[in-house]
mmCIF file of the C-alpha atoms, coordinates in Angstrom:
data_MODEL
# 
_entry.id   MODEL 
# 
loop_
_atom_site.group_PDB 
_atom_site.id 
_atom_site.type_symbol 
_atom_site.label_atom_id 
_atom_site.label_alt_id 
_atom_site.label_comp_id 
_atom_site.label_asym_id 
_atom_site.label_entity_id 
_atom_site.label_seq_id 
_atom_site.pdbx_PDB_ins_code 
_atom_site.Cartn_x 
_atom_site.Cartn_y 
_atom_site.Cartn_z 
_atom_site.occupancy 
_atom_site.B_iso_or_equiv 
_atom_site.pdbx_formal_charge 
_atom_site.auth_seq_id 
_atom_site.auth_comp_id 
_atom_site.auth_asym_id 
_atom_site.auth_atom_id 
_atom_site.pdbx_PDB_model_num 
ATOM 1   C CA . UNK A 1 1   ? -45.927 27.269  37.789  1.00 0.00 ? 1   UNK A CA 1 
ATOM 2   C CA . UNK A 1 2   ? -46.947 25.076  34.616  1.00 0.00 ? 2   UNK A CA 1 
ATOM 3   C CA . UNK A 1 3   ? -43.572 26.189  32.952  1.00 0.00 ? 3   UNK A CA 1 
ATOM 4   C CA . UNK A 1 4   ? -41.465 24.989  36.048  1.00 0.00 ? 4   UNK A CA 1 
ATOM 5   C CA . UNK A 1 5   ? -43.249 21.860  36.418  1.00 0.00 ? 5   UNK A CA 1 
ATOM 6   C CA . UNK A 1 6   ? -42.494 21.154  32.625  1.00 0.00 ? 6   UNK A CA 1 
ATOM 7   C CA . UNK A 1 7   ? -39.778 22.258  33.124  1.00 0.00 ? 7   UNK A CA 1 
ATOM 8   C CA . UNK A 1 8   ? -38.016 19.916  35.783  1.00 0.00 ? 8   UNK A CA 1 
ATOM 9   C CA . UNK A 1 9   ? -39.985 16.949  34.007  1.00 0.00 ? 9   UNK A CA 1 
ATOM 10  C CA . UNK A 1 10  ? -38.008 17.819  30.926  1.00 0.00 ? 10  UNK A CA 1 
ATOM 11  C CA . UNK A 1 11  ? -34.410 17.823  32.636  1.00 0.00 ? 11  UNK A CA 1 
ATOM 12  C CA . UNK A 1 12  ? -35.475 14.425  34.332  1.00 0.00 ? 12  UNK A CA 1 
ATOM 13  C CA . UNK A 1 13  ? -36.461 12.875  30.948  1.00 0.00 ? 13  UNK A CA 1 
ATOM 14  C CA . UNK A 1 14  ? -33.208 14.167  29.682  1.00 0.00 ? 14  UNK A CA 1 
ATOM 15  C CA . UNK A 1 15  ? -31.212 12.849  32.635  1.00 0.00 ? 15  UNK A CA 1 
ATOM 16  C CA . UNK A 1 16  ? -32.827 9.388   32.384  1.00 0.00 ? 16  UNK A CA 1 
ATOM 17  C CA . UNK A 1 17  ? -32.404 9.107   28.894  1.00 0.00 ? 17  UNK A CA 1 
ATOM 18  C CA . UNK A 1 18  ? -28.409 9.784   29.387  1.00 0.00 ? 18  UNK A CA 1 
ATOM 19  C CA . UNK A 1 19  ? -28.269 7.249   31.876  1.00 0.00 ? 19  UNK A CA 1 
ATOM 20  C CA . UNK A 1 20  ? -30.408 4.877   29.336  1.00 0.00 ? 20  UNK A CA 1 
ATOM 21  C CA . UNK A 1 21  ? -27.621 5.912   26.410  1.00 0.00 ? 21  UNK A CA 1 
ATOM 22  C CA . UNK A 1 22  ? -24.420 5.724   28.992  1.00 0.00 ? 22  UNK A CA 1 
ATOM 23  C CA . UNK A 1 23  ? -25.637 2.244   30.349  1.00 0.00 ? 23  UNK A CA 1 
ATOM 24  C CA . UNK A 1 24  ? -26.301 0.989   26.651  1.00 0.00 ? 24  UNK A CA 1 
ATOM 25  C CA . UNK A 1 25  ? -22.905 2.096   25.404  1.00 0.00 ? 25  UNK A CA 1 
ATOM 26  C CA . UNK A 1 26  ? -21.389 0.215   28.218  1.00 0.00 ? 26  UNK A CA 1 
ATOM 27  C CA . UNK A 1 27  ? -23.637 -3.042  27.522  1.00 0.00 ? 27  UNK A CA 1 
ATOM 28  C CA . UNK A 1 28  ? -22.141 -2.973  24.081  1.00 0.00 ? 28  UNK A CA 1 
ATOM 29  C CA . UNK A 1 29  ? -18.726 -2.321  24.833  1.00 0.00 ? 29  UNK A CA 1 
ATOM 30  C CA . UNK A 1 30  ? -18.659 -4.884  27.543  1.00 0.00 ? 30  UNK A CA 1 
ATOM 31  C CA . UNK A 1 31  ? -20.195 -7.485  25.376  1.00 0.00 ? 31  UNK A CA 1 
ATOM 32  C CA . UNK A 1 32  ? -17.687 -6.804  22.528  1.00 0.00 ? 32  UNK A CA 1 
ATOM 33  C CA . UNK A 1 33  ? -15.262 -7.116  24.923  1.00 0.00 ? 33  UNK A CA 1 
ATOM 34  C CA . UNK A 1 34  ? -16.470 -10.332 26.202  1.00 0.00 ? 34  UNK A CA 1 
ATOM 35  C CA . UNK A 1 35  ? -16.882 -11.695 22.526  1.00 0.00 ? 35  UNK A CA 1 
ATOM 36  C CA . UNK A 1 36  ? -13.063 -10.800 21.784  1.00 0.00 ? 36  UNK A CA 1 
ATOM 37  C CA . UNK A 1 37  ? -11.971 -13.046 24.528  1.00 0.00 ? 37  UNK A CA 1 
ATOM 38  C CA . UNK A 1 38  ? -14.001 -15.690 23.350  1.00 0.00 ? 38  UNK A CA 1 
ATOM 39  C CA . UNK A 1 39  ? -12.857 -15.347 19.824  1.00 0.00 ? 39  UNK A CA 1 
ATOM 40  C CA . UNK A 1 40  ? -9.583  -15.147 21.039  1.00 0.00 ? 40  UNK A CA 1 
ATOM 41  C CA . UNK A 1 41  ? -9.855  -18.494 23.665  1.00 0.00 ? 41  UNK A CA 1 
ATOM 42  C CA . UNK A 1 42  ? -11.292 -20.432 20.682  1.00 0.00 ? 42  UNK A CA 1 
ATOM 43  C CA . UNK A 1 43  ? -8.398  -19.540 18.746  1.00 0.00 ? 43  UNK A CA 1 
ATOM 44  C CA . UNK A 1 44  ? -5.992  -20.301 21.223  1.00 0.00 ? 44  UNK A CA 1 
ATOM 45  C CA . UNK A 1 45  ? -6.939  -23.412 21.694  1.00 0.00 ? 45  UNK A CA 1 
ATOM 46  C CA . UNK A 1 46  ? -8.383  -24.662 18.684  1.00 0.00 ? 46  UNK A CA 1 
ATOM 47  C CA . UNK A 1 47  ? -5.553  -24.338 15.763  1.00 0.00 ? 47  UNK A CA 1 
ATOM 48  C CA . UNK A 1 48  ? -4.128  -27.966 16.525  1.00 0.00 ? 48  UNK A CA 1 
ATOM 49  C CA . UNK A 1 49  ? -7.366  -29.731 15.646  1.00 0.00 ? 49  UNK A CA 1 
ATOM 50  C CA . UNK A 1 50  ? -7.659  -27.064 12.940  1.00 0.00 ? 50  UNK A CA 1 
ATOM 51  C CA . UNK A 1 51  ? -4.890  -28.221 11.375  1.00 0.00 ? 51  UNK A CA 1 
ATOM 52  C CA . UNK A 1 52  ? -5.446  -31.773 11.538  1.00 0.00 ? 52  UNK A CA 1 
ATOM 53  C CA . UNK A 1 53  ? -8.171  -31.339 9.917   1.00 0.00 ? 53  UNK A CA 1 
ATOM 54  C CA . UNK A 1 54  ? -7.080  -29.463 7.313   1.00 0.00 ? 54  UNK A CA 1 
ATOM 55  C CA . UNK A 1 55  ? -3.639  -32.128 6.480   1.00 0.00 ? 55  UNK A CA 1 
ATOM 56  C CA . UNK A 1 56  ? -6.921  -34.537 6.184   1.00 0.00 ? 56  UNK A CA 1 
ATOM 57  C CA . UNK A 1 57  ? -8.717  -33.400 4.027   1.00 0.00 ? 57  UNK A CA 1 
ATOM 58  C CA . UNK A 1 58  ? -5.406  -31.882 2.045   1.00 0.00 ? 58  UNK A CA 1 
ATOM 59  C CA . UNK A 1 59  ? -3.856  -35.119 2.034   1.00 0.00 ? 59  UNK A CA 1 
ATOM 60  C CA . UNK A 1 60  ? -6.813  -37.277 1.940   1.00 0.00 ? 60  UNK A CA 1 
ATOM 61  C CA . UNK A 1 61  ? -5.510  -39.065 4.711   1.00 0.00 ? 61  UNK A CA 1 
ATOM 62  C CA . UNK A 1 62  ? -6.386  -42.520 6.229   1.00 0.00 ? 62  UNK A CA 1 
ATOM 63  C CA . UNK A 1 63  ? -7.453  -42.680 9.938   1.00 0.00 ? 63  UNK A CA 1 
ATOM 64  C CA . UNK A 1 64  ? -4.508  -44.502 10.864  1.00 0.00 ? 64  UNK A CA 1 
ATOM 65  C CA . UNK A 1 65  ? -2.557  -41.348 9.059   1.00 0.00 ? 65  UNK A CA 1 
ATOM 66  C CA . UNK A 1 66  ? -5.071  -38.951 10.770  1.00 0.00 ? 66  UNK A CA 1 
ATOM 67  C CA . UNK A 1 67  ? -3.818  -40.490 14.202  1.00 0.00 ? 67  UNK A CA 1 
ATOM 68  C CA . UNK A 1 68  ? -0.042  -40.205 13.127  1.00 0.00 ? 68  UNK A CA 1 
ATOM 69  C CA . UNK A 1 69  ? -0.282  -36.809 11.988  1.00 0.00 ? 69  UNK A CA 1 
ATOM 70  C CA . UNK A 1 70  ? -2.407  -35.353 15.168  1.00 0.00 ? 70  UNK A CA 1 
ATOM 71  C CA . UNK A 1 71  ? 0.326   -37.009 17.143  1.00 0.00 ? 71  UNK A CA 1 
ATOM 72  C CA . UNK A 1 72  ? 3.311   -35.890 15.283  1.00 0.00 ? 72  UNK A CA 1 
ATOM 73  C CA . UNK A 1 73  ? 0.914   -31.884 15.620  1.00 0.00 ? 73  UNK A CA 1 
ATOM 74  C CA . UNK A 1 74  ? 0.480   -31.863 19.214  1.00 0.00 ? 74  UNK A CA 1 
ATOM 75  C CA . UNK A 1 75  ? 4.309   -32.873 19.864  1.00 0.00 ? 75  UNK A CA 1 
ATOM 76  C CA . UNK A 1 76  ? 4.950   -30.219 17.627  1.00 0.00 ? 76  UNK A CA 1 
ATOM 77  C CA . UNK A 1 77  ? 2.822   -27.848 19.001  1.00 0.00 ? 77  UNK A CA 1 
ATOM 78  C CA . UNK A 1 78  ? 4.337   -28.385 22.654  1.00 0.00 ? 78  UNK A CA 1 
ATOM 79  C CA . UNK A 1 79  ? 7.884   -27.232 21.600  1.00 0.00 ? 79  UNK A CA 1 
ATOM 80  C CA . UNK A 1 80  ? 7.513   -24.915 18.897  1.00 0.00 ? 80  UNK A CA 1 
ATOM 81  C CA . UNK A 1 81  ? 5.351   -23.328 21.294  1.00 0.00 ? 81  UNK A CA 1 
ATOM 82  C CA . UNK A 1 82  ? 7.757   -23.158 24.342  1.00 0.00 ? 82  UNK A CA 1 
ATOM 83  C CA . UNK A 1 83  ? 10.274  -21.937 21.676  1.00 0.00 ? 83  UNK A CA 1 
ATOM 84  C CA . UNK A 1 84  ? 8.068   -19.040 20.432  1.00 0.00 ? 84  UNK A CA 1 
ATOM 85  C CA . UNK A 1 85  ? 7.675   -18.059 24.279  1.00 0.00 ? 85  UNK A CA 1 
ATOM 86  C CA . UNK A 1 86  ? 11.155  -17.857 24.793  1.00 0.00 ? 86  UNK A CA 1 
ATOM 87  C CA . UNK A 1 87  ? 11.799  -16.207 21.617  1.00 0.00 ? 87  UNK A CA 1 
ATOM 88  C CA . UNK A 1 88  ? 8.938   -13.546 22.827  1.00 0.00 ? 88  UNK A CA 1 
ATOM 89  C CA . UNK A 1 89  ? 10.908  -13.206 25.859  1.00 0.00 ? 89  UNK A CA 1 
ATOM 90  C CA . UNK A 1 90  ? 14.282  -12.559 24.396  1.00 0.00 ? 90  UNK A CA 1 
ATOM 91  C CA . UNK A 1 91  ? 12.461  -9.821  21.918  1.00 0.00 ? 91  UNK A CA 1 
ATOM 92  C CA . UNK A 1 92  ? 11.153  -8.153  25.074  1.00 0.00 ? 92  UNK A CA 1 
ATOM 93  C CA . UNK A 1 93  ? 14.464  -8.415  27.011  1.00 0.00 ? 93  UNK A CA 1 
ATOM 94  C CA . UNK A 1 94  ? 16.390  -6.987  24.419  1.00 0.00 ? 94  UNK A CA 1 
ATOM 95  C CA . UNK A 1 95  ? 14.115  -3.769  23.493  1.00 0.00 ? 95  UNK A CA 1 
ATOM 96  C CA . UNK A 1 96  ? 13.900  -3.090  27.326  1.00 0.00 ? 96  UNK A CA 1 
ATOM 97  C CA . UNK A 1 97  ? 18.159  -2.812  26.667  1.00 0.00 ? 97  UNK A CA 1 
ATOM 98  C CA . UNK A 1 98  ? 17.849  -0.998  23.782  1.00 0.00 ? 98  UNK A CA 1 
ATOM 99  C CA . UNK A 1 99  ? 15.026  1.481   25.270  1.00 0.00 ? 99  UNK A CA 1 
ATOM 100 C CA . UNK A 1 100 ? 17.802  1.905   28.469  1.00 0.00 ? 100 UNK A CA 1 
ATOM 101 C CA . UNK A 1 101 ? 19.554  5.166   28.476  1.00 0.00 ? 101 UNK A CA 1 
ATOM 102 C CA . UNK A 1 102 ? 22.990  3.305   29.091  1.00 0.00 ? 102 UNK A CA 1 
ATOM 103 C CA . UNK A 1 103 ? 22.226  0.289   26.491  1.00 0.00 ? 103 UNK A CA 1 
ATOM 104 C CA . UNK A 1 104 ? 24.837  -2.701  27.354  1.00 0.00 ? 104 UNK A CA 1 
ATOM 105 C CA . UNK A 1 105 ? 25.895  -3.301  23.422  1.00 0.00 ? 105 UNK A CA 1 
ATOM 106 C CA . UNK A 1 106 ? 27.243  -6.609  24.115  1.00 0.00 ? 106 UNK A CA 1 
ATOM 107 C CA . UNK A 1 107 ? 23.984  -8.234  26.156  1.00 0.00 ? 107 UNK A CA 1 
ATOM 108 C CA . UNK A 1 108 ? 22.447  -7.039  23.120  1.00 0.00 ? 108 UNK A CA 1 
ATOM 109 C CA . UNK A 1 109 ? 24.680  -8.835  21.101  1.00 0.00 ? 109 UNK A CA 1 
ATOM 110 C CA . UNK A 1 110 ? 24.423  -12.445 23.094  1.00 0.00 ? 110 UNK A CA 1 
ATOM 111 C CA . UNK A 1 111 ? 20.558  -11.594 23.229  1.00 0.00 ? 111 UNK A CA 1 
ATOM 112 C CA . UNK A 1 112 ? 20.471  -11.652 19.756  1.00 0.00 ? 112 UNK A CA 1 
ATOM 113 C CA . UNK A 1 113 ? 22.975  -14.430 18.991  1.00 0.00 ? 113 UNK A CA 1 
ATOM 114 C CA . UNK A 1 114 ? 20.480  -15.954 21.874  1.00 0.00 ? 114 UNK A CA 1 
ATOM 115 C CA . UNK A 1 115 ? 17.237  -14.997 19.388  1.00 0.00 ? 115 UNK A CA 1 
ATOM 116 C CA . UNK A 1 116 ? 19.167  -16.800 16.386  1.00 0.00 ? 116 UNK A CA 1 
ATOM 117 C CA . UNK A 1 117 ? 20.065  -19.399 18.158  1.00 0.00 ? 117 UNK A CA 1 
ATOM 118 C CA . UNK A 1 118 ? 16.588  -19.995 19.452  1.00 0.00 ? 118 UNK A CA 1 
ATOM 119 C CA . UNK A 1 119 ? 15.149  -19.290 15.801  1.00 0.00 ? 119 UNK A CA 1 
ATOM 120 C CA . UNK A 1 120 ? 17.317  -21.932 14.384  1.00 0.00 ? 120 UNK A CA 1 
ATOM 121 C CA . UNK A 1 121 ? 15.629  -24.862 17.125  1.00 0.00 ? 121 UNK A CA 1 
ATOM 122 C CA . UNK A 1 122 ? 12.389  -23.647 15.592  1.00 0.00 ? 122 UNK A CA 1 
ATOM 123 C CA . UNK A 1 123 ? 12.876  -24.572 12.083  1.00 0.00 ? 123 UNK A CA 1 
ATOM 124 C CA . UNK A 1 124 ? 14.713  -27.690 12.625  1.00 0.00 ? 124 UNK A CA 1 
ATOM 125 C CA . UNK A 1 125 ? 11.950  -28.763 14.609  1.00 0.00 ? 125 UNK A CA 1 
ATOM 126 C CA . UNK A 1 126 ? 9.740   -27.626 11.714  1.00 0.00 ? 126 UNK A CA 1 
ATOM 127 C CA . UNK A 1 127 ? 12.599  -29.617 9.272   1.00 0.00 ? 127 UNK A CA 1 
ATOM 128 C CA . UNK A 1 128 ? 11.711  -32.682 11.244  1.00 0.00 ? 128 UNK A CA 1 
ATOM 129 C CA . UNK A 1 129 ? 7.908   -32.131 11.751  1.00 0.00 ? 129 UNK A CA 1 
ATOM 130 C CA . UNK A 1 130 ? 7.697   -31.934 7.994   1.00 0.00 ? 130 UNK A CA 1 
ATOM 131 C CA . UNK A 1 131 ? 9.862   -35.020 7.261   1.00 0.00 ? 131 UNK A CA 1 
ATOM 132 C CA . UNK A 1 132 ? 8.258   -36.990 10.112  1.00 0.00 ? 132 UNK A CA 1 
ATOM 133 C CA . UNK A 1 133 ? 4.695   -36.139 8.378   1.00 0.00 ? 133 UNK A CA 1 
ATOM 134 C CA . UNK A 1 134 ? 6.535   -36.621 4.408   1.00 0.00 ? 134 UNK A CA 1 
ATOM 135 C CA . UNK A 1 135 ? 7.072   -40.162 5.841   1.00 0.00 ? 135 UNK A CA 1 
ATOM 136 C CA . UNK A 1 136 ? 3.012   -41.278 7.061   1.00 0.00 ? 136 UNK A CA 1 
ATOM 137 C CA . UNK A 1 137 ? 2.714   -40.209 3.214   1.00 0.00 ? 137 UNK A CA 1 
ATOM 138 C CA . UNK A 1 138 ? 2.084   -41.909 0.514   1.00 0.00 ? 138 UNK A CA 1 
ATOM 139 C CA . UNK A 1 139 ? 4.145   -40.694 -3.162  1.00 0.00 ? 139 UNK A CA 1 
ATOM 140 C CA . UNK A 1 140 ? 0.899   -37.989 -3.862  1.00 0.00 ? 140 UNK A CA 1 
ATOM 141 C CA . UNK A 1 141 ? 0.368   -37.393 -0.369  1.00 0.00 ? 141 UNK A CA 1 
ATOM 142 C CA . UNK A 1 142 ? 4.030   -36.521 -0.675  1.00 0.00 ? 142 UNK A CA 1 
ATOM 143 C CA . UNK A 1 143 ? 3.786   -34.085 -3.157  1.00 0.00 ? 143 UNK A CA 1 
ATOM 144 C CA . UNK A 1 144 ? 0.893   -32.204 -1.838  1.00 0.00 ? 144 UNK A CA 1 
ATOM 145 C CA . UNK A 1 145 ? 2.396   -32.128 1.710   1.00 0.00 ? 145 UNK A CA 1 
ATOM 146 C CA . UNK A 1 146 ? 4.844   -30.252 -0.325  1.00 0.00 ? 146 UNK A CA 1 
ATOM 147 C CA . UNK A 1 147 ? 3.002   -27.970 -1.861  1.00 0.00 ? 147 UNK A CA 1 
ATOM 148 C CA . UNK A 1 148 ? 0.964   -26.703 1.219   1.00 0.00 ? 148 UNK A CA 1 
ATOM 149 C CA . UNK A 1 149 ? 4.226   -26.402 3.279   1.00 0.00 ? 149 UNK A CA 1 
ATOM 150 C CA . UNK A 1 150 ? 5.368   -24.054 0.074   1.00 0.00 ? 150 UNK A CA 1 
ATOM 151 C CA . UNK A 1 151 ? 2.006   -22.175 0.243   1.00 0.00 ? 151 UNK A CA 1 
ATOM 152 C CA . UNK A 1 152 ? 2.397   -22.000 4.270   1.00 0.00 ? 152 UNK A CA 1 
ATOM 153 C CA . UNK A 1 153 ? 6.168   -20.494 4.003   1.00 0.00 ? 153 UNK A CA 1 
ATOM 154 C CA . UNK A 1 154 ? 5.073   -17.869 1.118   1.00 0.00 ? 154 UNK A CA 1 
ATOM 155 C CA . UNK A 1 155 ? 2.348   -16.770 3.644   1.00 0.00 ? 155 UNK A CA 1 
ATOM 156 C CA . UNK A 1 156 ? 3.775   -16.608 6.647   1.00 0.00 ? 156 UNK A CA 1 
ATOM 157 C CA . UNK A 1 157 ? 7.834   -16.049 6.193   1.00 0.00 ? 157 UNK A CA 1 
ATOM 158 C CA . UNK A 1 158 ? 7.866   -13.226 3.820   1.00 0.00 ? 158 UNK A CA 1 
ATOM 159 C CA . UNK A 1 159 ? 9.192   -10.213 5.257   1.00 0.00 ? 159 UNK A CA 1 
ATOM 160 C CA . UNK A 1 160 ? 7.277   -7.197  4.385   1.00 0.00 ? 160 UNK A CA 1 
ATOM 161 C CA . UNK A 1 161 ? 10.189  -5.068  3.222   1.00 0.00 ? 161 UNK A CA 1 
ATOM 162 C CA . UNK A 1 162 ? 9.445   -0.874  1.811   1.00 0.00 ? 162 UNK A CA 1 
ATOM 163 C CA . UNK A 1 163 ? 9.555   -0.879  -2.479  1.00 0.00 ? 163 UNK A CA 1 
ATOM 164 C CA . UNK A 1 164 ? 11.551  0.562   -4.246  1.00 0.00 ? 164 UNK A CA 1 
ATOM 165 C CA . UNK A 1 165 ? 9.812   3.101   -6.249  1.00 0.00 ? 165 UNK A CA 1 
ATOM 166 C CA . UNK A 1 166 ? 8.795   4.744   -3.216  1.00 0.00 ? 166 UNK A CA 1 
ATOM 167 C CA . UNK A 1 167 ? 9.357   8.740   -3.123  1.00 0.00 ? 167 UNK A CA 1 
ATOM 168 C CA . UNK A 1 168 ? 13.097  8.393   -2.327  1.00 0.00 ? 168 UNK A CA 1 
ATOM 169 C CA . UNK A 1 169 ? 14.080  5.472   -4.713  1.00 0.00 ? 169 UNK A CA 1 
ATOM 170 C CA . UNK A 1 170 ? 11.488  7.096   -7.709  1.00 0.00 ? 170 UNK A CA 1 
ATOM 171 C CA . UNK A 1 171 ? 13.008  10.507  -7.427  1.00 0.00 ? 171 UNK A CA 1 
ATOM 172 C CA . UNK A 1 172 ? 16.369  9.124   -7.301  1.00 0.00 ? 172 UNK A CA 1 
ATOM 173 C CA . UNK A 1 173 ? 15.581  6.909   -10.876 1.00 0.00 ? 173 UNK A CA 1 
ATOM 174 C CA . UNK A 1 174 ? 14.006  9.641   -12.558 1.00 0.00 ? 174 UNK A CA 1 
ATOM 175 C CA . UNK A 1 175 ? 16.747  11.901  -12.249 1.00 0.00 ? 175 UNK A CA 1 
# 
């Protein structure tokens, strides 16, 4: 009798120390979860005062520049980002053709004339963001402006493209 007493108290300590470990597990995965979308929201809607700040203290700007350039950031902002949303769009639409079984080669075509098009909007708008900032500048502001734009293109425009020297190019050179 002892035995199946000890016996049933064992499998309930064991059941309510799964529940304990299952429940715990899904704390922490809901929390993590919840801390993602924060870190995610803050990001979202903090880069336009993040980059203010960082022109300032780049630049060493003067508040009346500081006002110019947050200006000149959010208008920016606005329609680069309404152009990146249509160029998401456009990237969808035309991999949704491509993954078709029947894939219209000539929407393709427009869709990615439509993509170029699109991509060339977005860097004249950049051409005049930059040259609308260049001119709130003063000659060393100038400069520097210059050099972080450089620093930001190297970064962020560099297409990550396979080496050579990789198994078929090296095998191909050695022989």
């Amino acid at each position: 009798m002892a035995t199946k007493n000890t016996y049933r108290i064992l499998i309930w300590l064991v059941v309510i120390l799964a529940a304990t470990n299952l429940s715990m597990g899904i704390s922490f995965w809901y929390h993590k979860q919840q801390d993602k979308k924060a870190t995610e929201t803050q990001q979202v809607e903090m880069p336009s005062e993040q980059r203010t700040r960082f022109f300032r203290e780049q630049l060493n700007l003067q508040p009346d520049q500081v006002d110019s350039f947050r200006e000149l950031n959010r208008t920016y902002n606005r329609s680069a980002r309404r152009i990146s949303d249509q160029l998401t769009q456009l990237r969808i639409e035309m991999v949704e053709e491509m993954g078709k079984a029947d894939a219209d080669t000539a929407k393709l075509h427009a869709i990615s004339v439509e993509i170029g098009e699109m991509h060339k909007t977005l860097k004249d708008l950049t051409v005049d963001y930059y040259l609308d900032m260049k001119a709130v500048c003063n000659e060393n502001q100038q400069e520097k402006l210059k050099e972080v734009f450089l620093s930001m293109t190297k970064s962020k425009e560099d297409v990550s493209l396979p080496q050579r020297g990789g198994r078929r190019y090296g095998r191909q050179n050695r022989e």
